[in-house]
C-alpha positions as CSV (number, residue, x, y, z in Angstrom):
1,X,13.7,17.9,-10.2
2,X,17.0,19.1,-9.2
3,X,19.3,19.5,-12.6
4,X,16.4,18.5,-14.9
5,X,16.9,21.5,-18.0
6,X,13.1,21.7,-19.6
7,X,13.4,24.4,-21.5
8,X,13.3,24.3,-25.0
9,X,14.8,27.4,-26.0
10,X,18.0,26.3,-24.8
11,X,18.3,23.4,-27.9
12,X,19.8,24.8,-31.0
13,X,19.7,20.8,-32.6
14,X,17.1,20.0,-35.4
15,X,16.2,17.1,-36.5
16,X,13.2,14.7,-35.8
17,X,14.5,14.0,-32.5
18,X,14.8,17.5,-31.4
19,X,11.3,18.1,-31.9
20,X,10.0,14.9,-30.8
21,X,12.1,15.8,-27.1
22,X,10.8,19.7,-27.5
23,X,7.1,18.3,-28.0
24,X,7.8,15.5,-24.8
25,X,8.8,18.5,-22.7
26,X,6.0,20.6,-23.4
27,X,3.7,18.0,-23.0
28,X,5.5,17.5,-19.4
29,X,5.6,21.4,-18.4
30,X,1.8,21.1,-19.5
31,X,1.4,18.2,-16.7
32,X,0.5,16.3,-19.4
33,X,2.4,13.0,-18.1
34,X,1.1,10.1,-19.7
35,X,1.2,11.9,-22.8
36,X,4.6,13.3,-22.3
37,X,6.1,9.4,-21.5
38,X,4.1,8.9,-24.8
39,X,6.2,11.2,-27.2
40,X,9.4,10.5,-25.2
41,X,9.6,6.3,-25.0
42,X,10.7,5.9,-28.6
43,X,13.8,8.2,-28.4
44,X,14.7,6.3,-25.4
45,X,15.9,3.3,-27.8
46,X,17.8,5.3,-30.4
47,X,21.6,4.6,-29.9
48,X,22.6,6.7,-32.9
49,X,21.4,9.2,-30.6
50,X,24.7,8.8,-28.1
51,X,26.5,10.8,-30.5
52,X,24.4,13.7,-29.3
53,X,25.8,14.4,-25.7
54,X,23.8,17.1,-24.7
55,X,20.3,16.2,-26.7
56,X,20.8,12.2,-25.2
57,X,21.4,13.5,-21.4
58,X,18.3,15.6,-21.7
59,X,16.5,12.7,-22.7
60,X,17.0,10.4,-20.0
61,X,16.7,13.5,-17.4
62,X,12.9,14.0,-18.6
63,X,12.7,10.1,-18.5
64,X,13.8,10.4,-14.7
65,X,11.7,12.9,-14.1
66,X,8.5,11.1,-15.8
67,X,9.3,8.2,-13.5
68,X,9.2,10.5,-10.2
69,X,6.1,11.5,-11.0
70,X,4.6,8.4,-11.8
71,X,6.1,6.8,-8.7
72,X,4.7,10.0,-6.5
73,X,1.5,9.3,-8.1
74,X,1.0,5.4,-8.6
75,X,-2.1,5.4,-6.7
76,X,-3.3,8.7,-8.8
77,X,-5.6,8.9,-11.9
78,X,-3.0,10.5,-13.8
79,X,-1.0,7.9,-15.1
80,X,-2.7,4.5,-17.1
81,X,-2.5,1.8,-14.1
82,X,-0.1,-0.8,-16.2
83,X,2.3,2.3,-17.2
84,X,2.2,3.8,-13.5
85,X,3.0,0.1,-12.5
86,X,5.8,-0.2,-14.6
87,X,7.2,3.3,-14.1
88,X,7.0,3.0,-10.1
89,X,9.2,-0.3,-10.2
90,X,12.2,1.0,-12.3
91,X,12.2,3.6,-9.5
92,X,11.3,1.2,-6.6
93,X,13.6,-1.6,-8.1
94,X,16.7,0.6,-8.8
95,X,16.1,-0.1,-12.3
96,X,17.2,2.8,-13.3
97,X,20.6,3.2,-12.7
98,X,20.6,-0.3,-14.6
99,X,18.6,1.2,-17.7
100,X,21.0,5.1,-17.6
101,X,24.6,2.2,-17.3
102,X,22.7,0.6,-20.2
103,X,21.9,4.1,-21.9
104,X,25.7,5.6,-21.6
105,X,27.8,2.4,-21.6
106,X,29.2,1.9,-18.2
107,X,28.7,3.5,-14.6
108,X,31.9,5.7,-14.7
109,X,29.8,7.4,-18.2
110,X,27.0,8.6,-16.5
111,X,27.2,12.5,-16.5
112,X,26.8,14.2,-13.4
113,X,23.6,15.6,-14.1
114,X,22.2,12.3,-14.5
115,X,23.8,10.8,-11.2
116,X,22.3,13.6,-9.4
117,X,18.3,12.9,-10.3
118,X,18.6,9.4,-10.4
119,X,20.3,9.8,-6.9
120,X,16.8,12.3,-6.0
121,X,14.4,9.2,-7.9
122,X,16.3,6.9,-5.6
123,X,16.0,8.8,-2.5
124,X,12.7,9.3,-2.6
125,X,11.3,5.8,-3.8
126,X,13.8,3.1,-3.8
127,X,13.7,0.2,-1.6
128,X,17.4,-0.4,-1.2
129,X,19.0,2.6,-0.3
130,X,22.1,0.3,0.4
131,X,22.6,-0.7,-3.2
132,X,22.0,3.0,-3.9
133,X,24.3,4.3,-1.5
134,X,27.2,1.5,-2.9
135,X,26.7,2.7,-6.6
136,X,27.0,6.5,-5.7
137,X,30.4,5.5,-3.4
138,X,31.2,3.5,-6.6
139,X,30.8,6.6,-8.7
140,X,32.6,9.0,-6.9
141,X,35.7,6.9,-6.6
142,X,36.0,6.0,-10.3
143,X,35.7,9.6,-11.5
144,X,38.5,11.7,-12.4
145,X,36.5,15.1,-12.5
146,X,37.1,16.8,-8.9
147,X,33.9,19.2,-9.9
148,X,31.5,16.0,-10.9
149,X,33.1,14.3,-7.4
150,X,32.1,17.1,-5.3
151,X,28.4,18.0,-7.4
152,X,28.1,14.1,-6.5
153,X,29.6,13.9,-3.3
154,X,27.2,16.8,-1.9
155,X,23.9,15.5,-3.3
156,X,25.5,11.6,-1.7
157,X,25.8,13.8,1.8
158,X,22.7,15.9,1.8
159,X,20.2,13.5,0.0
160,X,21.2,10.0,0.5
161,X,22.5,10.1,3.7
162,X,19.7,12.1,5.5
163,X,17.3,10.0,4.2
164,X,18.8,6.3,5.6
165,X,19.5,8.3,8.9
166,X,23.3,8.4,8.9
167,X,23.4,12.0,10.0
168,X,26.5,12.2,12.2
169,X,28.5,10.4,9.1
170,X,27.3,12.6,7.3
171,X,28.2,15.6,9.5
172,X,31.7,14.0,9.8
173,X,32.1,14.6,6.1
174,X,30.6,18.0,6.3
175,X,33.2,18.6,8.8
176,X,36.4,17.0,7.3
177,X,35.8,17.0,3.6
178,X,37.3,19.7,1.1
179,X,34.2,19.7,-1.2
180,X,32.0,22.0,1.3
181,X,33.8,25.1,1.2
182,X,30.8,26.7,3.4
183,X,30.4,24.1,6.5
184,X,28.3,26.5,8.4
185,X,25.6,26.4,5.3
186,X,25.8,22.3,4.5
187,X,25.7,21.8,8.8
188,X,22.8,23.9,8.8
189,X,21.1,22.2,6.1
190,X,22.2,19.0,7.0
191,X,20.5,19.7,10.9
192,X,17.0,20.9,9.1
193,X,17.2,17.6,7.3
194,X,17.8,15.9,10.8
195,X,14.6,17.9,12.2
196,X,12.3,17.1,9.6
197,X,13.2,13.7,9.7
198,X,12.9,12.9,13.5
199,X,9.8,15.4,13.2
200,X,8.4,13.0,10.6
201,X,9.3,10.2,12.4
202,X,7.6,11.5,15.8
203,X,4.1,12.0,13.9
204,X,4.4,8.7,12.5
205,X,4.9,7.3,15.8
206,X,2.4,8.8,16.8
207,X,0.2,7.6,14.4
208,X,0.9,4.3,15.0
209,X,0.3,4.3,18.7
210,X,-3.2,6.1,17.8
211,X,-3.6,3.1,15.4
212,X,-3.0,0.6,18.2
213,X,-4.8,2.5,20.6
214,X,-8.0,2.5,18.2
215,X,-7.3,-1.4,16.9
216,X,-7.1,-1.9,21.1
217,X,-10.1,-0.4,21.6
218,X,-12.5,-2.2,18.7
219,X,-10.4,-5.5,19.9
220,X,-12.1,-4.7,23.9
221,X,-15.1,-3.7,21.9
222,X,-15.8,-7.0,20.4
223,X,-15.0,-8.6,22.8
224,X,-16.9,-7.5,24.6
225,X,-19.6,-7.8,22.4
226,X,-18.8,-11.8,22.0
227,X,-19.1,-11.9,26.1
228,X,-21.9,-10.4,25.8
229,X,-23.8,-12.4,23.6
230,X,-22.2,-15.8,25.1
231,X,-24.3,-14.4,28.4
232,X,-27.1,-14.1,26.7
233,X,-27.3,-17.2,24.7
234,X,-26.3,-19.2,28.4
235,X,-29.6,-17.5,29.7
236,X,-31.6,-18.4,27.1
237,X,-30.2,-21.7,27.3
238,X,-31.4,-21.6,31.2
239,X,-34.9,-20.3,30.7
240,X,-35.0,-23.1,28.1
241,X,-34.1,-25.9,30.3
242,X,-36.3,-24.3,33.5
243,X,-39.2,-24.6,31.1
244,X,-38.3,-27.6,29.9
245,X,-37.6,-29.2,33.3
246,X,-41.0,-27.9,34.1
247,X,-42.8,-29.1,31.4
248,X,-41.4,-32.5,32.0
249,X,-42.7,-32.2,35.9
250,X,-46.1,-31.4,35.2
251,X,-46.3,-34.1,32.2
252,X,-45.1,-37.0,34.8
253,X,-48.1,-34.9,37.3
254,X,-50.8,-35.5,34.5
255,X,-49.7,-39.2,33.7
256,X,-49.9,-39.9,37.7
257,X,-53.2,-38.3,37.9
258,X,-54.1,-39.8,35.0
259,X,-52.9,-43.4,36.1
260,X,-54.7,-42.4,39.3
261,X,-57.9,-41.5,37.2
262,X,-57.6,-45.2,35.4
263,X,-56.8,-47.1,38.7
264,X,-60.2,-46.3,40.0
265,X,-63.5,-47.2,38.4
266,X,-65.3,-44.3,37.0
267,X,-68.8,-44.3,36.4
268,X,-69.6,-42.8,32.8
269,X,-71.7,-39.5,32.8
270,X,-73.9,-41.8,29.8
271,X,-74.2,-45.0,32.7
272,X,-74.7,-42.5,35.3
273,X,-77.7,-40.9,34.3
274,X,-79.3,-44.6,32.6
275,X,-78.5,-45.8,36.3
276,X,-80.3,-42.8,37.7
277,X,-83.8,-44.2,36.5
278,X,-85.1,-45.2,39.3
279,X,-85.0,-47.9,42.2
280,X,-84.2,-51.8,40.9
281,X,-87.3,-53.9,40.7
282,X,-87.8,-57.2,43.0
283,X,-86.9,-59.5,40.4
284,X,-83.4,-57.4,40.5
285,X,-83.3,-58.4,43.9
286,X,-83.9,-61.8,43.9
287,X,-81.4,-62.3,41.2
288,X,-78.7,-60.0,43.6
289,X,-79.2,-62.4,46.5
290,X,-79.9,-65.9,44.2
291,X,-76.0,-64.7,43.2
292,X,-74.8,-63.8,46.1
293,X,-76.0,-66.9,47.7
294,X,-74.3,-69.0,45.1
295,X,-71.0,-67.1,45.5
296,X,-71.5,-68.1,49.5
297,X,-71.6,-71.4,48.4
298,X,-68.8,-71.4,46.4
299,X,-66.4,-69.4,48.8
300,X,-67.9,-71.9,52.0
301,X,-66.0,-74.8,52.3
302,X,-68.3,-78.4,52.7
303,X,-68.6,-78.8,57.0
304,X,-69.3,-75.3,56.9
305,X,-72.3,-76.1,55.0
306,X,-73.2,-79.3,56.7
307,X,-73.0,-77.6,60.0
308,X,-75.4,-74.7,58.6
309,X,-78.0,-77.7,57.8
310,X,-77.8,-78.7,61.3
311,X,-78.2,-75.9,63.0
312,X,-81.7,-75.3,60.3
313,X,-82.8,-78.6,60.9
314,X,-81.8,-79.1,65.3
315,X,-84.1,-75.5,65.1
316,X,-86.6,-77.1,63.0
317,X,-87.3,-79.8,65.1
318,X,-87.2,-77.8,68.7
319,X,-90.0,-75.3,70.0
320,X,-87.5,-73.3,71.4
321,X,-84.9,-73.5,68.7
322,X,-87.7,-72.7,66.2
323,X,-89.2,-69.7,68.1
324,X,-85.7,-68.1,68.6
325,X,-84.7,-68.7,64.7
326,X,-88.3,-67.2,64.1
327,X,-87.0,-63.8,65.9
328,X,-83.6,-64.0,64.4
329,X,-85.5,-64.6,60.7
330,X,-87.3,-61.4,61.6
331,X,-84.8,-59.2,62.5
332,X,-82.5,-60.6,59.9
333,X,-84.8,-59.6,57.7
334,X,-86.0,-56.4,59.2
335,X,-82.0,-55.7,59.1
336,X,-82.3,-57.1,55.3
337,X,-85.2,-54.8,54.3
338,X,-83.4,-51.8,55.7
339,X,-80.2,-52.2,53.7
340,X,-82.1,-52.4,50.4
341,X,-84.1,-49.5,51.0
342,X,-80.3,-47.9,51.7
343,X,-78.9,-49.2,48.6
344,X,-82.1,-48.4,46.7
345,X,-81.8,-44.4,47.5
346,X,-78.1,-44.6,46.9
347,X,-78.6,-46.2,43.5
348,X,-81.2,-43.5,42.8
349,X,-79.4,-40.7,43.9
C-alpha cells in the first residue's frame, strides 16, 4: 500500500509497544494476516500512545493495510470468517475514516500519510465514494500545509476520481491546478487510468451480455422442454380417451349382444342332449293334443263351438255328409301323421 513504512529498522522507540508493532509487522511482511491483526488490535486502543507521533501513525497505517487485505480477501481462507466480516465493513462502510478521526482527534489531524491509504482502502472497497470524495474535499480545504494539500490533492485526482469516472474534472484540475508541476506525466497517467477503466468496463459488458445470452438460451431451453412435455402428456391424454372411448363401444356391443342372447330362448347344452334321447312316446302325444285341444276351447268363443257340433252331428246323420267327413278325417289325419313324424325327427335331431 502506497505510504505504508513496514520496516522495522527505521524505529529507534523501545518499549513494549515498539516491539509489540515490530512483531505485528513482521508477522504482516510474513503474510501472516490474521496473526498480524492479532499482535496489532490491542495497540489500537492505547491513547497514551498519541504522544508518540511517528510510532501511533505507523500503527493505524498497518491497521489500514490489514483491512485491505481482508477486504481483497473476504471470500478467502486466510482470514477467520467473523474477523474478515468485520474487517471488510470498516472498509466497505467508510468506517475507517470514522475510527482514524477517532484515533487522532478530529479530521483536520489526520496526517497525510494516513489520508493517503485510507483514501487507496476507500477507493478500492467503499460503497460511497461520494461521502469519500466530500471528506477528502473537506480535508484539503481545512489544511494549512500546501505540501499535505497537494500529496492529498494528487492521490483525490488520480485515485478517487478515476475510480467514480469523473475523468474530464479530473483532467480540468490536471490542467489548471498548481500542484502538478509535470501535467504531461499526471495527463498521461490520468488517460491509462481512463483506458483501463473503459477497458474494464467493456469486458464486463461483455460478460454480462454473454450472461444474458446463456440465461436466454436455458430460458428457450426449458421452455422448450415444458412444450414439449405438455405435447406429450396431451397425447397421452388422447390415446387414453381413444381407448377409453373404445372400450366403452365394445362394452355397450357386448351388453346388446348379450341382451340379444337373453331376449331369445336358448336351449341348454345339458337340456339339449336329455332332449336328444329319442322320439316322444304316444302317450306324449296324446297329452300334446288333449292340451292343445283344451287351449282351442278356451281361445274359441261359445257359437263357434256350437256351430262345430252341428256341422259333426248334420254329417253324422247324412250319407253324404258322413262319407265326405270320412275322407276329410282321413286326410286330416294322414296330414296329422305326417307332421308328427316331422316334429318327431326335429325333436331327435
Amino acid at each position: 500500500m502506497e505510504d505504508l513504512s513496514l520496516s522495522t529498522s527505521s524505529l529507534d522507540i523501545g518499549g513494549a509497544s515498539a516491539q509489540a508493532y515490530q512483531r505485528a509487522a513482521k508477522l504482516f511482511l510474513n503474510k501472516q494476516f490474521p496473526e498480524s491483526f492479532e499482535a496489532l488490535e490491542p495497540l489500537l486502543y492505547q491513547k497514551s500512545l498519541q504522544g508518540n507521533a511517528k510510532l501511533w501513525t505507523k500503527i493505524w497505517n498497518l491497521y489500514f493495510a490489514l483491512v485491505n487485505n481482508a477486504a481483497r480477501d473476504s471470500t478467502g481462507s486466510s482470514w477467520p470468517r467473523k474477523l474478515a466480516k468485520q474487517l471488510t465493513e470498516a472498509a466497505e462502510q467508510d468506517k475507517v475514516w470514522d475510527q482514524a478521526q477517532t484515533a487522532f482527534g478530529s479530521l483536520e489531524n489526520l496526517p497525510s500519510e494516513v489520508v493517503v491509504n485510507i483514501i487507496l482502502v476507500s477507493t478500492a472497497h467503499s460503497k460511497d465514494l461520494q461521502k469519500v470524495s466530500s471528506l477528502v474535499e473537506s480535508y484539503i480545504s481545512s489544511t494549512e500545509d500546501a505540501s499535505v494539500a497537494a500529496k492529498i490533492t494528487r492521490a483525490y485526482v488520480l485515485k478517487l476520481l478515476p475510480k467514480k469516472g469523473d475523468y474530464d474534472y479530473a483532467e480540468e484540475l490536471i490542467k489548471n491546478s498548481d500542484v502538478f508541476t509535470d501535467k504531461s506525466t499526471a495527463l498521461a497517467t490520468l488517460q491509462k487510468a481512463r483506458e483501463d477503466y473503459e477497458a474494464k468496463a467493456k469486458e464486463e459488458e461483455e460478460k454480462r451480455i454473454q450472461l444474458e445470452k446463456l440465461e436466454q438460451k436455458r430460458m428457450e431451453e426449458s421452455i422448450a422442454s415444458l412444450k414439449k412435455q405438455r405435447e406429450e402428456k396431451e397425447r397421452e391424454q388422447r390415446a387414453a380417451s381413444e381407448i377409453s372411448t373404445d372400450s366403452t363401444k365394445e362394452s355397450q356391443e357386448s351388453n346388446l349382444s348379450k341382451n340379444g342372447r337373453e331376449g331369445s330362448p336358448v336351449i341348454p347344452i345339458r337340456n339339449q342332449h336329455q332332449n336328444r334321447g329319442g322320439p316322444r312316446s304316444l302317450s306324449s302325444l296324446v297329452t300334446y293334443w288333449r292340451q292343445s285341444f283344451v287351449e282351442f276351447i278356451r281361445q274359441t268363443s261359445l257359437m263357434k263351438l256350437i256351430l262345430f257340433i252341428a256341422v259333426i252331428i248334420l254329417a253324422g246323420t247324412n250319407p253324404y255328409m258322413r262319407q265326405r267327413l270320412r275322407r276329410m278325417i282321413a286326410l286330416l289325419y294322414a296330414k296329422l301323421m305326417q307332421t308328427i313324424r316331422m316334429g318327431t325327427k326335429v325333436s331327435y335331431v
